[in-house]
N, C-alpha and C positions, 0 to 999 in steps of 0.2 A: 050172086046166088045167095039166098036163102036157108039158112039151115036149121035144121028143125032144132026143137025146142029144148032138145036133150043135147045137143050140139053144142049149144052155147053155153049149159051148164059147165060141160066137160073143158070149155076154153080155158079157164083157171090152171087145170090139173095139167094140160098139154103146154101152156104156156112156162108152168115147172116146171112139167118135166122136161120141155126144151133149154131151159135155164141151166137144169142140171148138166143136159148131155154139153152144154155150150162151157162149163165151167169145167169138165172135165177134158172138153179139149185143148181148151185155154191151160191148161192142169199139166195134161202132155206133154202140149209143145213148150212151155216153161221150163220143165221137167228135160226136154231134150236140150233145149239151150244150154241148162246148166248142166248136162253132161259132156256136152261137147266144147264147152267157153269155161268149165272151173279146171279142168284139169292141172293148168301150168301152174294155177295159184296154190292148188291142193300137193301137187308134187312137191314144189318146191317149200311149202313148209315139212314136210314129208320126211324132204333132206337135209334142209337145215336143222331140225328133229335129229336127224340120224346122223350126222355129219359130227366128225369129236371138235371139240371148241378148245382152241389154242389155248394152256394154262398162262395166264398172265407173270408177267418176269416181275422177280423178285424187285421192289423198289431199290435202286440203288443207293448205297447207304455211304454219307459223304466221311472223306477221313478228319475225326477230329482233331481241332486245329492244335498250334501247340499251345501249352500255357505258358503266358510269357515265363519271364524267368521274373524271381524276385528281388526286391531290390535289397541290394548289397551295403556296408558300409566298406569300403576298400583302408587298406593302412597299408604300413610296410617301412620300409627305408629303401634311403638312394645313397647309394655307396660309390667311391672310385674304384672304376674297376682294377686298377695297377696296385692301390695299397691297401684298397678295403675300407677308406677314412670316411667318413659319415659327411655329406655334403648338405649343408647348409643352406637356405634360399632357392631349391630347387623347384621346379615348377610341372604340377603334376596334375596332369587334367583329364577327364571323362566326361562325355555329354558336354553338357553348360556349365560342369562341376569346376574347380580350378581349385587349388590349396598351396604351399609352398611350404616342403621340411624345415623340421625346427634344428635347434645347435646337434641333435644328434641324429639327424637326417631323416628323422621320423616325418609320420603325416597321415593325416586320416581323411579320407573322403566319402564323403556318402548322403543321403542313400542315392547310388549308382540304380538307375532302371532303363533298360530297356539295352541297348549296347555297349558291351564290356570292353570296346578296344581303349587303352591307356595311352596317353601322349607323355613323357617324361623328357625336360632336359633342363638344361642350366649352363648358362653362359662359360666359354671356354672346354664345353664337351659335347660330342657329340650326340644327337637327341635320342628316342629310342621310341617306336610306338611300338605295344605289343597287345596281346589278348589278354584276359582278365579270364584267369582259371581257378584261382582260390581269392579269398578276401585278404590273404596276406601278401605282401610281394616284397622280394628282396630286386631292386632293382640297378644293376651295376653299370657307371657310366664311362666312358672312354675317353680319357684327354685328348682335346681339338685343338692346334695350335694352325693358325689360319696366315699363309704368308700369299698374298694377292698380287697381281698387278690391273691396268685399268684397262676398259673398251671403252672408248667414247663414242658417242651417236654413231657417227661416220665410220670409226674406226672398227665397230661390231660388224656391219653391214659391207664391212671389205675383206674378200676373202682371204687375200692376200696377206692385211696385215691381222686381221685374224686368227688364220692358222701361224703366223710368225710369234704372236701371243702365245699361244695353246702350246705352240713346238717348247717351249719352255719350259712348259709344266711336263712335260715328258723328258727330260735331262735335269734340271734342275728341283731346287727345295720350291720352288712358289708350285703352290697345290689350291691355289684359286682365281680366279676371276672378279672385276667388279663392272659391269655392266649398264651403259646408259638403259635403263627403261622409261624416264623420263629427264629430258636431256636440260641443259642449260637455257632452250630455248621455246621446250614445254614438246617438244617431239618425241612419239614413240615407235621403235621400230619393228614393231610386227603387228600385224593383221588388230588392231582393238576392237574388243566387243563391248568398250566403255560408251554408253550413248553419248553422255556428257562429252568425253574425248571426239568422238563421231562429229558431234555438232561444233567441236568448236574448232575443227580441223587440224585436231593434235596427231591425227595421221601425216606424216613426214613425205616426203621425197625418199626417203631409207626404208623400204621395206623387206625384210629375212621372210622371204617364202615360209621355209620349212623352218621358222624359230622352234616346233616342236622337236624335230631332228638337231638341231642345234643342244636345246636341252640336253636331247635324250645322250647325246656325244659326249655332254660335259659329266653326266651321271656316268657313262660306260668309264670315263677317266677317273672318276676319281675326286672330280673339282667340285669344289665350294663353289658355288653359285650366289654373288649378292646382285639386287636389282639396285642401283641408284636413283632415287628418284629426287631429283632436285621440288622443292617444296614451293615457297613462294613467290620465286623466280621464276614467272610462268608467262614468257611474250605473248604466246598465242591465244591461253586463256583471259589475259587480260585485253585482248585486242577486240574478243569476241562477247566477249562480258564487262561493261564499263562500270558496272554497275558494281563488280568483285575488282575491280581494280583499284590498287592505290592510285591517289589523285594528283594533278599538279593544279594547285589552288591558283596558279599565274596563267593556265589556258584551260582548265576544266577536262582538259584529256586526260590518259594513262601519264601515270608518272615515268620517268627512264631514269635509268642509272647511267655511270660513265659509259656504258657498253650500249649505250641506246634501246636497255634490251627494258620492257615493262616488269611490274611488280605485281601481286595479284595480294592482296589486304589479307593479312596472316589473323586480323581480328574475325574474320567472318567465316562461321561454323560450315557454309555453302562449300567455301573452299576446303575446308578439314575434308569434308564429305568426298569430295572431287581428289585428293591425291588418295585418299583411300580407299576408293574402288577400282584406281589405277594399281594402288599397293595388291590388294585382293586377286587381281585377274594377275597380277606376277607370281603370287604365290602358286595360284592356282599352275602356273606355267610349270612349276618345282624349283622357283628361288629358294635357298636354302636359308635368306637373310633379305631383309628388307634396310634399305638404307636411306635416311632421308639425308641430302643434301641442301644447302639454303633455309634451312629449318631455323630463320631468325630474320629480325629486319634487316631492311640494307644499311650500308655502310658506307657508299660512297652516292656524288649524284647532290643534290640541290635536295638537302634531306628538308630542307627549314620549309618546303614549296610542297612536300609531303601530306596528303592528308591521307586518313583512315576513318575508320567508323566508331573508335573511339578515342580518345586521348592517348599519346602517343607519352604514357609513364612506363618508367621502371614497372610498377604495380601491374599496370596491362602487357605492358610486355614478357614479364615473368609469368602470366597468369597465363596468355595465351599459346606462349610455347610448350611450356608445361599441358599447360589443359588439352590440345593439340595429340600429343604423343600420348597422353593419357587413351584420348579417344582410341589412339590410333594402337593401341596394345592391346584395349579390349577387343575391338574390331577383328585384330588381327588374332586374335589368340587361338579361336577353333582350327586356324591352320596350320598353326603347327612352327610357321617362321622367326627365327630371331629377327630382331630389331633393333637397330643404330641411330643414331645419332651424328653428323657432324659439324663439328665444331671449332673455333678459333683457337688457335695455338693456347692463346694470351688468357683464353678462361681459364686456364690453370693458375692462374698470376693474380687475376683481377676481382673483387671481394664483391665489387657489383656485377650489373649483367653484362657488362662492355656497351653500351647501349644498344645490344641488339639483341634483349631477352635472353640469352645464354650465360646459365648459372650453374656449376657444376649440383650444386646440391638440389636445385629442383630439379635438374632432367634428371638425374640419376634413377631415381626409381623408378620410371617408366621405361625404360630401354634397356637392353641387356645387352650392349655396345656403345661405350662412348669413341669416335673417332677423331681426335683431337688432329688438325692439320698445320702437322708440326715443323714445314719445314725452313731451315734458318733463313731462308731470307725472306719469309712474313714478318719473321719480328724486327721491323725495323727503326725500334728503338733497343732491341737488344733485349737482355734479360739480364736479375740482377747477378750484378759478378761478371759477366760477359757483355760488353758492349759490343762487341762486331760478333755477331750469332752466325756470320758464315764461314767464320777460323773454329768453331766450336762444334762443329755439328752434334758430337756425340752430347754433351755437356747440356746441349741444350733441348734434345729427345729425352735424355735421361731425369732433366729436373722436370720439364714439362709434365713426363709420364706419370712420373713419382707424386708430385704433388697433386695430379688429377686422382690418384689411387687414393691418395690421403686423403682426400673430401669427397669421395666415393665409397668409403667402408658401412653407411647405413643403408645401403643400399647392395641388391648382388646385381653386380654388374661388373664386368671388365673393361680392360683398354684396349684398343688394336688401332695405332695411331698413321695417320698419312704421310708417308715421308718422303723425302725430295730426288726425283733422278731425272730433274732438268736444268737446264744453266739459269745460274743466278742474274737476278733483275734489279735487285735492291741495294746492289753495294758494289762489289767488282768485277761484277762480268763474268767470274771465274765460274769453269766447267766444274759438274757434281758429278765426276768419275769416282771412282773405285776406291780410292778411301773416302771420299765423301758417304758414299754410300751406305760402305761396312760399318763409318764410324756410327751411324743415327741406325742402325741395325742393332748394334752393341749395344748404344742408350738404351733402345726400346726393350731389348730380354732382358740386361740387369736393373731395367726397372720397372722388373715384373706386367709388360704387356703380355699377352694373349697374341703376337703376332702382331703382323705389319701386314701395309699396301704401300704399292709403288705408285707415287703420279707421275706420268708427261705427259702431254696435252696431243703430241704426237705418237702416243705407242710407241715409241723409241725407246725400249727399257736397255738397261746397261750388263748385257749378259754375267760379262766379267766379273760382275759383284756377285752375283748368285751361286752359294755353295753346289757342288753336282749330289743331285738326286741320290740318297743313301743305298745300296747295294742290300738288296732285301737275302740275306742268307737262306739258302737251299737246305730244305728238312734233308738227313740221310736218305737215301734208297728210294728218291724221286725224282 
């Protein structure tokens, strides 16, 4: 169809105005969508809007730390506690600190940082750790007079002779113990966490389950506790280490002594190392004393066939036993234990080392126990004035003692000497019963030891010689 002429003009305006009405539907239905699709979005800010908003918690505020403390110079004195006399030589230590009172028992240490507990003691008393509460401290010691008898390897690890040992110390005066913790044959008998001992198979056939109940029995008694640890006398380590073993320049093995038993080279620092991480884990156990045994070259055995790592002089041999216990004091020192020494009768006698490094006036200052093993039928040439030393006993504990004391005064240290309660081997056969006993008992207190130890090799001690256990008096009205 055809439309007339005013028709088409009007297309433009009808084309608008259908535009419009189309844009206004379009407009609507828009319009309806978003009345019926915003709502959820509209509410809900609506109430988040209206909704109260949780006030945020206070930051937690940390407690501040403390400030260390600062650090102290400590002094004081160390007194006997029985007369109040100013003790000399005493050994007083904090931290890594260490110092030792002068002639009137004074001593200054410092500066002390970070923990104040104090370690105090000195040979012949016993030791004292306490807290540090002022910088000054009067610190009073208790005389310790130490009367022992022995447990050998085997003889610790049998319950039997064991508790026959201990029953002892509950009727009688011996109020200690001395303890194979490394034996004559380099065996130790409880559980080791030493690797070295680990590897070289120093773990034994004898093993004390509960050595810590063991300990802790001899703490509830009463008893001194020494660990013996035999030193360079070491079978096992030498068998497993050739390389620390004294040598025999005739087959290039371990050298042996009369006893078939190996040596382990007292020159070489490997070895220091090795009995003192054994000494360390003893302490740690709560030995109250460290005791080295064998602490010198041998003595018997194809010595000429001997070799070591170095020259096998006086010079070296004084050097390394000394040098040795030096290590082994410092080492030892944070824990607290005394430290021995033992030693041939005849060092008391002899101006050299006896040729087996042992000189009273070099060990002296490193130990705080000399144990001289004094009993008469080692000296089997006798002593001067007494040529059969096992008609003597007392005579010959008593000069022994004495003159060890005498070339011992630059040094603080005491004597607690080994003395004999088995039958004689060197001269007449004769049993060392009960005046044998008492008489080298006698020697050793009038001349001024610190106590004795009993050896048999079988724990067979001689009851009969031991005074009975003193009778502790009952306060009134308990």
């Amino acid at each position: 169809m055809i439309l007339p002429a005013s028709t088409e003009r009007a297309r433009p305006r009808l084309l608008m105005c259908g535009a419009v009405a189309l844009g206004i539907v379009v407009a609507v239905a828009l319009a309806g969508s978003l009345l019926f699709s915003a709502p959820t979005r509209l509410q809900a800010s609506q109430l988040e809007q209206a909704a109260p908003r949780p006030t945020p918690a206070p930051a937690a505020t940390a407690a501040p730390a403390p400030a260390p403390a600062p650090p102290v110079t400590l002094s004081g004195r160390v007194v006997d506690s029985g007369r109040a006399t100013p003790l000399r030589g005493a050994t007083v230590r904090a931290g890594d600190l260490e110092t030792r009172t002068d002639e009137e028992g004074r001593f200054s240490l410092g500066p002390v940082v970070g923990d104040r507990s104090v370690l105090v003691k000195m040979p012949g008393y016993e030791r004292r750790r306490l807290t540090l509460e002022g910088v000054e401290l009067t610190v009073a010691l208790k005389p310790q007079v130490v009367k022992a008898a022995y447990l050998t390897y085997y003889g610790v690890g049998d319950r039997g002779i064991r508790d026959r040992v201990l029953e002892l110390t509950n009727r009688t005066e011996l109020n200690g113990v001395v303890i194979d913790v490394k034996g004559d044959r380099g065996l130790i008998p409880y559980r080791t966490g030493v690797p070295a001992a680990l590897a070289a198979g120093a773990q034994g056939p004898v093993i004390i389950k509960d050595f810590d109940g063991l300990m802790a029995d001899l703490k509830a008694r009463g008893i001194y506790a020494i660990a013996r640890i035999v030193a360079f006398k070491d079978n096992v380590l030498a068998a497993h280490r050739r390389d620390l073993a004294v040598i025999d320049t005739r087959t290039g093995k371990p050298w042996m002594d009369r006893e078939k038993l190996a040596w382990v080279d007292p020159t070489r620092e490997e070895v220091w190392d090795y009995l003192i991480a054994v000494a360390k884990e003893a302490a740690d156990k709560g030995f109250d004393e460290i005791q080295f045994d064998y602490v010198r070259f041998p003595t018997d055995g194809r010595l000429s066939a001997a070799r070591y790592s170095r020259p096998n002089t006086q010079a070296v041999r004084l050097e390394t036993i000394a040098g040795f216990l030096a290590k082994a004091r410092r080492e030892l020192g944070p824990t607290g234990v005394f430290l021995a020494a033992d030693v041939f009768g005849y060092t008391a006698f002899n101006e050299n080392d006896t040729d087996i490094g042992q000189r009273i006036e070099e060990l002296a200052p490193h130990v705080d126990y000399i144990s001289p093993m004094v009993y008469p039928s080692g000296y089997h040439r006798g002593i001067p004035g007494f040529r059969n030393p096992v008609e003597h006993p007392y005579e010959v504990v008593r000069e022994s003692v004495r003159l060890i004391r005498k070339r011992s005064t630059h040094a603080t240290v005491q004597i607690r000497p080994w003395i004999q309660d088995f039958r004689d081997y060197a001269f007449d056969r004769r049993i060392f019963g009960v005046r044998e006993i008492r008489a080298q008992m006698r020697g050793a207190d009038e001349a001024g030891a610190a106590g004795w130890m009993l050896w048999n090799p079988r724990n067979d001690y001689t009851a009969e010689a031991l005074r009975p256990k003193p009778v502790v008096a009952r306060k009134s009205g308990s």
